[in-house]
Structure formats: structure tokens, C-alpha cells
Chimera marker file (.cmm) of the C-alpha trace (Angstrom):
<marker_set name="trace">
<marker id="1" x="7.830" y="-6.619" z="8.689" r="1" g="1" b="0" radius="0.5"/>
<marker id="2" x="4.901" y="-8.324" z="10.761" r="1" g="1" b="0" radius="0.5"/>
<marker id="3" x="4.278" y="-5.251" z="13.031" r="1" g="1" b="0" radius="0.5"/>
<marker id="4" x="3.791" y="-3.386" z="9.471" r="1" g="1" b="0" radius="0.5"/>
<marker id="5" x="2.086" y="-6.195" z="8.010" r="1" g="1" b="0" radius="0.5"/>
<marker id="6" x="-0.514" y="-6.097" z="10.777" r="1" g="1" b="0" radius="0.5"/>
<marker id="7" x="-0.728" y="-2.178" z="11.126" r="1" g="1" b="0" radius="0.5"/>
<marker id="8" x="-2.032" y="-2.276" z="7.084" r="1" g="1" b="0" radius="0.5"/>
<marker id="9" x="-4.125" y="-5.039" z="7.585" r="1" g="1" b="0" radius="0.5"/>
<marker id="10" x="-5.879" y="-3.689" z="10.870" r="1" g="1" b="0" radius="0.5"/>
<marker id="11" x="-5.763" y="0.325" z="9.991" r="1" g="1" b="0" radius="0.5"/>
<marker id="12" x="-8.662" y="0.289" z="7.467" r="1" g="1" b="0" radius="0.5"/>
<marker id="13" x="-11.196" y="-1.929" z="9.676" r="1" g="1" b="0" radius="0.5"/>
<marker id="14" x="-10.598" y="0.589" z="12.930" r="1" g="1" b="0" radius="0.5"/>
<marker id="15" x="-10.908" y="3.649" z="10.677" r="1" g="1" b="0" radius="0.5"/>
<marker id="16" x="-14.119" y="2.106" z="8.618" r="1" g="1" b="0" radius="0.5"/>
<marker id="17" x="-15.389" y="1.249" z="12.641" r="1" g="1" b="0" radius="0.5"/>
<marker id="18" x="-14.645" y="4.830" z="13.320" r="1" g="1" b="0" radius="0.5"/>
<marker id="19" x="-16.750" y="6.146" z="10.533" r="1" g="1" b="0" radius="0.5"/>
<marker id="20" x="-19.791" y="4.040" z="11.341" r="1" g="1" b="0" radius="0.5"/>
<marker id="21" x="-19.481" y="5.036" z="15.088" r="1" g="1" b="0" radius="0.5"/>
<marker id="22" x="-19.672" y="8.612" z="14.025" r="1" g="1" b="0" radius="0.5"/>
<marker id="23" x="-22.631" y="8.287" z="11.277" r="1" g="1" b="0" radius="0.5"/>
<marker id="24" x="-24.794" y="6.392" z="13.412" r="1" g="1" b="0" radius="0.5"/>
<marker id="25" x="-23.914" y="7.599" z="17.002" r="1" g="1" b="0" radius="0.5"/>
<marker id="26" x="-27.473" y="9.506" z="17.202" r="1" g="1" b="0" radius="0.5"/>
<marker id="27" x="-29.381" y="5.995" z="16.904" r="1" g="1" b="0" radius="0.5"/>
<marker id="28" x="-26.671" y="3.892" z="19.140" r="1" g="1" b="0" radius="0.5"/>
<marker id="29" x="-24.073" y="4.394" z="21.628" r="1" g="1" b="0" radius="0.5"/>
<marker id="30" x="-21.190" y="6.181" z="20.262" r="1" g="1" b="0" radius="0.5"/>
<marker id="31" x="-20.685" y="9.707" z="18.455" r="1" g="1" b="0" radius="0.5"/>
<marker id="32" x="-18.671" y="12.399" z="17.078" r="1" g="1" b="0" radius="0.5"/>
<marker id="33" x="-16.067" y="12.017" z="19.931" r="1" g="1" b="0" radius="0.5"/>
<marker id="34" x="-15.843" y="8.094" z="20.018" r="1" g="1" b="0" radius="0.5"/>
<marker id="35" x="-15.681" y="8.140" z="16.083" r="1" g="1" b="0" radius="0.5"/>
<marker id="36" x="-13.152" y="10.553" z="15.994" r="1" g="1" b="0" radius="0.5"/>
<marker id="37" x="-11.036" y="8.658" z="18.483" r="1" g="1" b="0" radius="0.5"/>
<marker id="38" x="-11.246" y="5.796" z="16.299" r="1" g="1" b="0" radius="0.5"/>
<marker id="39" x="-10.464" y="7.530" z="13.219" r="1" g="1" b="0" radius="0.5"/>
<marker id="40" x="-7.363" y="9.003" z="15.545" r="1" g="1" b="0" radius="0.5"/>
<marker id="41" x="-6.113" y="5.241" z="16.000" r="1" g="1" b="0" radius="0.5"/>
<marker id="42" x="-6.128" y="4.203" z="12.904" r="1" g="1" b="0" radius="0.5"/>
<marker id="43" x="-3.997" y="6.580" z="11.544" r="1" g="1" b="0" radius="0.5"/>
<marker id="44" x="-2.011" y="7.011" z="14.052" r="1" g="1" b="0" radius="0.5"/>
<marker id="45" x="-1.366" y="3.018" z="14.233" r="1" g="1" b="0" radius="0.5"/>
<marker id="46" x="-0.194" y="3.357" z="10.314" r="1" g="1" b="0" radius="0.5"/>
<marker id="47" x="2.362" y="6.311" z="11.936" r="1" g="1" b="0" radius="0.5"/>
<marker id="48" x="3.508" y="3.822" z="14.726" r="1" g="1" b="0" radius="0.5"/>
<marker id="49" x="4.106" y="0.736" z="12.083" r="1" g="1" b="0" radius="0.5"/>
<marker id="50" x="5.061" y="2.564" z="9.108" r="1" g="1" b="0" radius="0.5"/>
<marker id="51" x="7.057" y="5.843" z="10.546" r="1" g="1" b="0" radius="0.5"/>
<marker id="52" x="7.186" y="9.100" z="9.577" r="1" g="1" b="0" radius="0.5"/>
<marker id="53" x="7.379" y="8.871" z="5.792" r="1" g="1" b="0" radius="0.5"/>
<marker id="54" x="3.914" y="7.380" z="4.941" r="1" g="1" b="0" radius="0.5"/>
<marker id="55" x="1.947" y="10.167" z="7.610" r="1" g="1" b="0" radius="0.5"/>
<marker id="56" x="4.203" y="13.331" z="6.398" r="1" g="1" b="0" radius="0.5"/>
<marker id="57" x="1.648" y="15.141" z="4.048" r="1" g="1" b="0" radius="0.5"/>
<marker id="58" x="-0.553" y="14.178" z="6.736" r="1" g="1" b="0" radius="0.5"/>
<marker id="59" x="1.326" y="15.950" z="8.777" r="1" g="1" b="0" radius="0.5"/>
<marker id="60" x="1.852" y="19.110" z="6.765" r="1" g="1" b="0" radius="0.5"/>
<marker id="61" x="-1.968" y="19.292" z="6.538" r="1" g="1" b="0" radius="0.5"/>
<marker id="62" x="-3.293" y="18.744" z="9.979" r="1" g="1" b="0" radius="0.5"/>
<marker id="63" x="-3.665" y="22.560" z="11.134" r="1" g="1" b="0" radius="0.5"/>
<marker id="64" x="-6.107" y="22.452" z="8.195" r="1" g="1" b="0" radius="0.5"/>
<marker id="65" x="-8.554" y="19.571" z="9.268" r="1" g="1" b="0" radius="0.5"/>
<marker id="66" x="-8.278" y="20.973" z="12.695" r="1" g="1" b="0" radius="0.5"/>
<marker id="67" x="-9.534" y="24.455" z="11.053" r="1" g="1" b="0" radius="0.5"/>
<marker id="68" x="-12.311" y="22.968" z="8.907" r="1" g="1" b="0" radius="0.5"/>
<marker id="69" x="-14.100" y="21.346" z="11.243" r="1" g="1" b="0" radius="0.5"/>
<marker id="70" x="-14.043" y="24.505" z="13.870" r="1" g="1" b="0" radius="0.5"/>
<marker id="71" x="-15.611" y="26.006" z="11.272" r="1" g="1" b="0" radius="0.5"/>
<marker id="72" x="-17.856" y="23.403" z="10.004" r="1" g="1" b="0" radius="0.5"/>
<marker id="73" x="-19.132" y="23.037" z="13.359" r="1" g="1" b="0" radius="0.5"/>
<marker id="74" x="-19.916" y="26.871" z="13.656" r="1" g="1" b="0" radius="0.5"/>
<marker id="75" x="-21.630" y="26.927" z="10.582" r="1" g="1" b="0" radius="0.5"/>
<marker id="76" x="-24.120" y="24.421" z="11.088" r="1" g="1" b="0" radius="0.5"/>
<marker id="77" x="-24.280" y="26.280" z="14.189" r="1" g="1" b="0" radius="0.5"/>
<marker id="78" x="-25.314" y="29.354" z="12.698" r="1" g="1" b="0" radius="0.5"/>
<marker id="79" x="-27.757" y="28.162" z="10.248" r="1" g="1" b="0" radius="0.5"/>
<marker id="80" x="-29.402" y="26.390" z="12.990" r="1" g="1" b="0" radius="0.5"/>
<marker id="81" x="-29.619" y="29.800" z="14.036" r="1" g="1" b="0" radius="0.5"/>
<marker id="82" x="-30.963" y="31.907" z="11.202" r="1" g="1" b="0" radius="0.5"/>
<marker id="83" x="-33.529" y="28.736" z="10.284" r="1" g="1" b="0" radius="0.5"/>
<marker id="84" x="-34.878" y="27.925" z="13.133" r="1" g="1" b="0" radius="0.5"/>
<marker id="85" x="-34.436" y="30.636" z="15.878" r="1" g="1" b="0" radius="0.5"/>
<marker id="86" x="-31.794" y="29.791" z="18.192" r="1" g="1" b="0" radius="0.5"/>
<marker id="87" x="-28.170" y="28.139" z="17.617" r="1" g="1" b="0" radius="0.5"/>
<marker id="88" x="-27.872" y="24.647" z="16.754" r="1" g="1" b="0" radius="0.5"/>
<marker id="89" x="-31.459" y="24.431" z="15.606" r="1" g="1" b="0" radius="0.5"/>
<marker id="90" x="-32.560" y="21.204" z="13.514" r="1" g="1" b="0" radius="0.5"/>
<marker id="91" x="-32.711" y="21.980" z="9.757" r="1" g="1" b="0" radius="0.5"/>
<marker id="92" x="-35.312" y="19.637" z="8.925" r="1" g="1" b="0" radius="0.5"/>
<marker id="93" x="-38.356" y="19.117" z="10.964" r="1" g="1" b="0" radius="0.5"/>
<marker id="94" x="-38.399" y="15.515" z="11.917" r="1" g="1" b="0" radius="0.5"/>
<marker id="95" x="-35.413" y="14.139" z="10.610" r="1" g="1" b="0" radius="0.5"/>
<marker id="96" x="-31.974" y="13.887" z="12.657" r="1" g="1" b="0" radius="0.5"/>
<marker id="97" x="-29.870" y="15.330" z="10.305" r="1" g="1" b="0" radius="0.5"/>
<marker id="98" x="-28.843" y="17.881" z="12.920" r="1" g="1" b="0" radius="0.5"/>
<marker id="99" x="-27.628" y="15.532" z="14.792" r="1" g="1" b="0" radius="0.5"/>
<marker id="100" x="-25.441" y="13.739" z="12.013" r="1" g="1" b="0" radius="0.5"/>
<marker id="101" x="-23.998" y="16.462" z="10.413" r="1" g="1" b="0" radius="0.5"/>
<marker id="102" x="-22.778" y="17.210" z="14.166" r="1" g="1" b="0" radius="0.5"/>
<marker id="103" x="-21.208" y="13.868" z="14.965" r="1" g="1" b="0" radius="0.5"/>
<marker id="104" x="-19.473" y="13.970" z="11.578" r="1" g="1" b="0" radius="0.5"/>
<marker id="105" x="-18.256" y="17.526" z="12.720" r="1" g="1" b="0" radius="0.5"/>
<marker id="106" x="-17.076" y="16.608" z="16.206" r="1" g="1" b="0" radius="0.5"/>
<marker id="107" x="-15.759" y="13.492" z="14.564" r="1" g="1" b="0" radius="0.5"/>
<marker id="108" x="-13.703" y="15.413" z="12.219" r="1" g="1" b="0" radius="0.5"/>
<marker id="109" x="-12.461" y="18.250" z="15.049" r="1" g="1" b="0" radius="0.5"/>
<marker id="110" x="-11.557" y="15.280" z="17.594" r="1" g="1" b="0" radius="0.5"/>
<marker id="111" x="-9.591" y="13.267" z="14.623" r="1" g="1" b="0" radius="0.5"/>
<marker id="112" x="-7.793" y="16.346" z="13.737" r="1" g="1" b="0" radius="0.5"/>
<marker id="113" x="-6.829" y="17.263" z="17.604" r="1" g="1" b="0" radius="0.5"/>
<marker id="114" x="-5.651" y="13.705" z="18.495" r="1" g="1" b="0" radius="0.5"/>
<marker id="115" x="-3.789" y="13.124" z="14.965" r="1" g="1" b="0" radius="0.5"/>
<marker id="116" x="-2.071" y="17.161" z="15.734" r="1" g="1" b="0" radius="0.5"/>
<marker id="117" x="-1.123" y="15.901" z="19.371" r="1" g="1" b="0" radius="0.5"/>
<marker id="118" x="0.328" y="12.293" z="18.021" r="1" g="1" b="0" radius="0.5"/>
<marker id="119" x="2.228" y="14.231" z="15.200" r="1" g="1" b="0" radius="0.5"/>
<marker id="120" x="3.613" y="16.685" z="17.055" r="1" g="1" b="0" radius="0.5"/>
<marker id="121" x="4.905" y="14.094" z="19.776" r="1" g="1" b="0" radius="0.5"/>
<marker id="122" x="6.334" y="12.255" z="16.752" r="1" g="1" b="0" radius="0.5"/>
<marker id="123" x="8.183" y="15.700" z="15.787" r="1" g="1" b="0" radius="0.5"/>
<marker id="124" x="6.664" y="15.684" z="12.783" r="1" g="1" b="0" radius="0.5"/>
<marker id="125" x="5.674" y="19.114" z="13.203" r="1" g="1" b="0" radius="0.5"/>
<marker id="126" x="8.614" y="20.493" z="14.854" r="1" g="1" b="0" radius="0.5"/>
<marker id="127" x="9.972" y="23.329" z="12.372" r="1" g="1" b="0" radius="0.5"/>
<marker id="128" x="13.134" y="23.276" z="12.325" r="1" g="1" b="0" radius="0.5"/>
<marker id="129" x="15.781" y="26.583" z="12.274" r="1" g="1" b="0" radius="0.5"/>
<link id1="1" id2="2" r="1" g="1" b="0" radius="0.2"/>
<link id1="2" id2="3" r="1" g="1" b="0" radius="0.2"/>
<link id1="3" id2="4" r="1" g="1" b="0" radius="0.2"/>
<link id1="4" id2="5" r="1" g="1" b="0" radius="0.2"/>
<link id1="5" id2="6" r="1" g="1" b="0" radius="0.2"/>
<link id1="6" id2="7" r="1" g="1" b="0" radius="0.2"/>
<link id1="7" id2="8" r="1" g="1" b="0" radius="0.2"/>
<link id1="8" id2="9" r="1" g="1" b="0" radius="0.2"/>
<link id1="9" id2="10" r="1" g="1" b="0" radius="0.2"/>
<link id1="10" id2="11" r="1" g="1" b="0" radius="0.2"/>
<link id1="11" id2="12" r="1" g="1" b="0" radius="0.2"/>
<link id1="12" id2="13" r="1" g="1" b="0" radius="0.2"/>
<link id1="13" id2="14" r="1" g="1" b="0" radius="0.2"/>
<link id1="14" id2="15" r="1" g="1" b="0" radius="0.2"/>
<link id1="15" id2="16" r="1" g="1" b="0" radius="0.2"/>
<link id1="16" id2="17" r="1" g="1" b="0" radius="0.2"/>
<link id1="17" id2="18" r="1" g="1" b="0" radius="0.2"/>
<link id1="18" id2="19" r="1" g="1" b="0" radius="0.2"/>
<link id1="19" id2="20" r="1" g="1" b="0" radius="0.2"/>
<link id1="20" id2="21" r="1" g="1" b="0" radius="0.2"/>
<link id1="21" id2="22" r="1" g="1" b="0" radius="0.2"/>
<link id1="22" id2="23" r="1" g="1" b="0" radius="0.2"/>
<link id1="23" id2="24" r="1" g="1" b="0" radius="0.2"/>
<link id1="24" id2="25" r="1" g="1" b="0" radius="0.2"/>
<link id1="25" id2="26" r="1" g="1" b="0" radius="0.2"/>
<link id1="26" id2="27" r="1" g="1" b="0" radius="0.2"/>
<link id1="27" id2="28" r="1" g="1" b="0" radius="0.2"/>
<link id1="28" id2="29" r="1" g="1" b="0" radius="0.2"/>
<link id1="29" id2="30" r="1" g="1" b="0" radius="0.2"/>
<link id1="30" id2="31" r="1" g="1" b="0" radius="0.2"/>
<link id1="31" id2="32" r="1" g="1" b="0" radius="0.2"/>
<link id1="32" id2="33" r="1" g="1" b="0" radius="0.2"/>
<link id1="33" id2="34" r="1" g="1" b="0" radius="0.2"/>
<link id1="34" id2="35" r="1" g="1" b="0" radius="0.2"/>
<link id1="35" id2="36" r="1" g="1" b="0" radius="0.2"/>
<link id1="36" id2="37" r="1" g="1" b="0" radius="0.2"/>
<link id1="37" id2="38" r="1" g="1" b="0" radius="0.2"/>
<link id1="38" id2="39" r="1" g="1" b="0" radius="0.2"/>
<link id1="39" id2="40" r="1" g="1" b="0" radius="0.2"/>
<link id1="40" id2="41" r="1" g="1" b="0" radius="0.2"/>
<link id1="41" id2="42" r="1" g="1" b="0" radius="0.2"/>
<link id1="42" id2="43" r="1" g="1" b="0" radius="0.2"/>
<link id1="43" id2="44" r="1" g="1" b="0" radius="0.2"/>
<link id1="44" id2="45" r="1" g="1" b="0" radius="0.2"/>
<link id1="45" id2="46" r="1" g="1" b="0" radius="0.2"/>
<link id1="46" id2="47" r="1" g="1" b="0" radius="0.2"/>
<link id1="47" id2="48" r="1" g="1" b="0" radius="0.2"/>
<link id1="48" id2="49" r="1" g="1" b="0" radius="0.2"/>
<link id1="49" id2="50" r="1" g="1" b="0" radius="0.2"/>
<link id1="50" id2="51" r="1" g="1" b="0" radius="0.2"/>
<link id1="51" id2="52" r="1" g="1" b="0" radius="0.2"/>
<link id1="52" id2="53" r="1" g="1" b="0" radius="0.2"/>
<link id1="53" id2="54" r="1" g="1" b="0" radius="0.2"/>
<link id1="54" id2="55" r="1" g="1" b="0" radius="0.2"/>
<link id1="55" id2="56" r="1" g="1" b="0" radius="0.2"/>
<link id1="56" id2="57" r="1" g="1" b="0" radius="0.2"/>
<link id1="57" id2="58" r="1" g="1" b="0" radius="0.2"/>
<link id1="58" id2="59" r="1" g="1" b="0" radius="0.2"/>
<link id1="59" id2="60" r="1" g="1" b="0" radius="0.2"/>
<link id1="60" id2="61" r="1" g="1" b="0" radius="0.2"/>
<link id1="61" id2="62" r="1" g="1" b="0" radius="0.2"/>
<link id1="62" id2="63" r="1" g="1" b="0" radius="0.2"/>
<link id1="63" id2="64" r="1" g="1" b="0" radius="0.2"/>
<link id1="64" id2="65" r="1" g="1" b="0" radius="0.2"/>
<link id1="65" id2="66" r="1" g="1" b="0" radius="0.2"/>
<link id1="66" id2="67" r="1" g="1" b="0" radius="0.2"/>
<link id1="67" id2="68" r="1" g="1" b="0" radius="0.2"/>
<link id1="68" id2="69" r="1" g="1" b="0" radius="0.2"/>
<link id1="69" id2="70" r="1" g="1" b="0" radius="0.2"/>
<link id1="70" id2="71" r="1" g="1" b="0" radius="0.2"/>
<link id1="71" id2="72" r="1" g="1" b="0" radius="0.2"/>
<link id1="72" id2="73" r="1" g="1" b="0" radius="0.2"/>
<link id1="73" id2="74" r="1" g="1" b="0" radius="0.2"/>
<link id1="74" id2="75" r="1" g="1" b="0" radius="0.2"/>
<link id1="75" id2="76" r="1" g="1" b="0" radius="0.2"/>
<link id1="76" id2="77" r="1" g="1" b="0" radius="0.2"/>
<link id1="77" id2="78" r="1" g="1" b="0" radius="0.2"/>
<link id1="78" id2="79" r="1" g="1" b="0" radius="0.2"/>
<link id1="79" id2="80" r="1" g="1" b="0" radius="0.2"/>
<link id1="80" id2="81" r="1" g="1" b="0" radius="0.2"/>
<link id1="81" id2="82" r="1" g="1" b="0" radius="0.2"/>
<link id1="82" id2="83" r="1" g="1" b="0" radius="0.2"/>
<link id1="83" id2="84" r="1" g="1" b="0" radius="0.2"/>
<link id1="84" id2="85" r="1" g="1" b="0" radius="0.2"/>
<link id1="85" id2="86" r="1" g="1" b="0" radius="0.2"/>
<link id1="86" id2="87" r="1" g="1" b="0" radius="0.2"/>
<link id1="87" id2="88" r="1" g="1" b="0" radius="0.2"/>
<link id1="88" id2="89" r="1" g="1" b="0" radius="0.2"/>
<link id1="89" id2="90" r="1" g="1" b="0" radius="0.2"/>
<link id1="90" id2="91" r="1" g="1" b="0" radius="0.2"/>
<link id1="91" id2="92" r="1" g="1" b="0" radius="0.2"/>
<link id1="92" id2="93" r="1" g="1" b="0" radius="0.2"/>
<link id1="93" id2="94" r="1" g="1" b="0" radius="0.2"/>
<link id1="94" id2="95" r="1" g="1" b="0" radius="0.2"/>
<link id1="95" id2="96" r="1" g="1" b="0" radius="0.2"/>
<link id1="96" id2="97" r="1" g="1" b="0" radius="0.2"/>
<link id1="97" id2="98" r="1" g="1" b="0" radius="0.2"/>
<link id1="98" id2="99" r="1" g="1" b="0" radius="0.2"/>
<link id1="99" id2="100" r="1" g="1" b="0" radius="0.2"/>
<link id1="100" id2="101" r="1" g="1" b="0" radius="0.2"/>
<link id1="101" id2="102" r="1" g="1" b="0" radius="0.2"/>
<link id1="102" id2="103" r="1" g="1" b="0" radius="0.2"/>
<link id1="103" id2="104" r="1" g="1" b="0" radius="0.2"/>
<link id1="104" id2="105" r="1" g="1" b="0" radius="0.2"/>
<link id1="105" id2="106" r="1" g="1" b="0" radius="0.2"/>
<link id1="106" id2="107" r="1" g="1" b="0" radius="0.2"/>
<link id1="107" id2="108" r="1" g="1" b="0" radius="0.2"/>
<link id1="108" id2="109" r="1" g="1" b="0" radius="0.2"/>
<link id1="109" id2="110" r="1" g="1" b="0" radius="0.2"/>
<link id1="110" id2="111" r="1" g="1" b="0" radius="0.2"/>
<link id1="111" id2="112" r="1" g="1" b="0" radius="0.2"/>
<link id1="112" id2="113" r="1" g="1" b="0" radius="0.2"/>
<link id1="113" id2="114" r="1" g="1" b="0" radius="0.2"/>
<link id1="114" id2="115" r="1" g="1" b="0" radius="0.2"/>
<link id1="115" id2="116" r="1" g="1" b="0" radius="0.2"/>
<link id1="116" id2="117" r="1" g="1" b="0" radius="0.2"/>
<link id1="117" id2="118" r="1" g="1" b="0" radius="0.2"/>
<link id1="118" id2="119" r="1" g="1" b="0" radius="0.2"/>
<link id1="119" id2="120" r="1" g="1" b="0" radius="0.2"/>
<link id1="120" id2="121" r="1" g="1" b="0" radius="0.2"/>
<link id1="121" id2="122" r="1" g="1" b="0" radius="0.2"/>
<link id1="122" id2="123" r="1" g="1" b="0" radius="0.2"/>
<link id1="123" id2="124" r="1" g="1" b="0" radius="0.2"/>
<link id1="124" id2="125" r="1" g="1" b="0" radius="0.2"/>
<link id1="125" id2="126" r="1" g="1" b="0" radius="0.2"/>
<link id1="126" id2="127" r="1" g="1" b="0" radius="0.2"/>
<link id1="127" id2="128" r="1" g="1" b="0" radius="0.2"/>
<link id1="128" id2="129" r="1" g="1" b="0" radius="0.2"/>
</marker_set>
């Protein structure tokens, strides 16, 4: 009960840390990968403490996170691209948005990857005959 008690009560500061390491990681140290990490460790500290139950539609829809932000990341790739001349260009002149949208993509990818590799450990996504 304390070990569950402490996952719920720490899970929601790491992943709100994770979140601001990943929105402002173009001004300060930090990023899409260090964000994502952090996102990673909060959720999989509520799969350690809590078990598989309270992470299984997690679970179920992990291959889809992991897809989304392939994709999101190669689509602000390619309007970089057809806005500005060459791949990853900034869309606005002057302003990092660029750069946010990014971290929030890599942030997104890396939290998918870590959270697929934790499940899958947990045999969560072990399909069964």
C-alpha cells in the first residue's frame, strides 16, 4: 500500500517535469529525448506500483503512439520542406516553433519506444496462442 501510495503521489510531478522539459528544451537544457524519458518514468513507475491492470489499455495502444509520432515527425518534416526549401525548414521566420513542435515530436516517439520496451518486458504485449 505505501509503494502504491507513493507511485500516485510522485507519477504526476515526473510526468508534468517531463512535459516542461520537452516544451521548453529549445530555451534550456533538456529536449524531446530527455522529456520523453521522463514522460517514460512516470508511467512506467504507475506500471511498477500499480501492475498490469491500471497500464493495460495503455498497453493495447502503444504501437499507435509509437506510429503517430513517426509520422508527426515526418510531417513537420515535409512542410519544412515544401515552405521553406529544404527538410525541416522553420515555418515561421523568427519564431522557434520549429524547434518546439520537434521536441514535442521526439518527446512523443521516445515516450512511446521506452513505454513499448517496458510493456513488452512486463508481457503485457505478449499475444498469447
Amino acid at each position: 500500500m505505501i509503494v502504491k501510495t507513493a507511485g500516485r503521489a510522485l507519477a504526476p510531478f515526473i510526468l508534468l517535469s517531463g512535459i516542461y522539459v520537452a516544451s521548453f528544451g529549445f530555451l534550456s537544457p533538456g529536449g524531446g529525448f530527455q522529456g520523453g524519458i521522463l514522460l517514460a518514468s512516470g508511467v512506467i513507475l504507475i506500471l511498477v506500483t500499480h501492475g498490469r491492470k491500471e497500464v493495460k489499455r495503455l498497453a493495447e495502444n502503444i504501437e499507435w503512439f509509437e506510429t503517430f509520432g513517426a509520422f508527426s515527425f515526418l510531417v513537420v518534416g515535409l512542410i519544412g520542406l515544401f515552405v521553406g526549401g529544404y527538410l525541416f525548414s522553420n515555418l515561421l521566420p523568427n519564431t522557434p516553433l520549429t524547434c518546439i513542435v520537434l521536441d514535442l515530436v521526439i518527446a512523443l516517439k521516445v515516450f512511446a519506444g521506452t513505454v513499448a520496451v517496458f510493456v513488452y518486458f512486463f508481457g503485457l504485449g505478449v499475444k498469447e496462442c
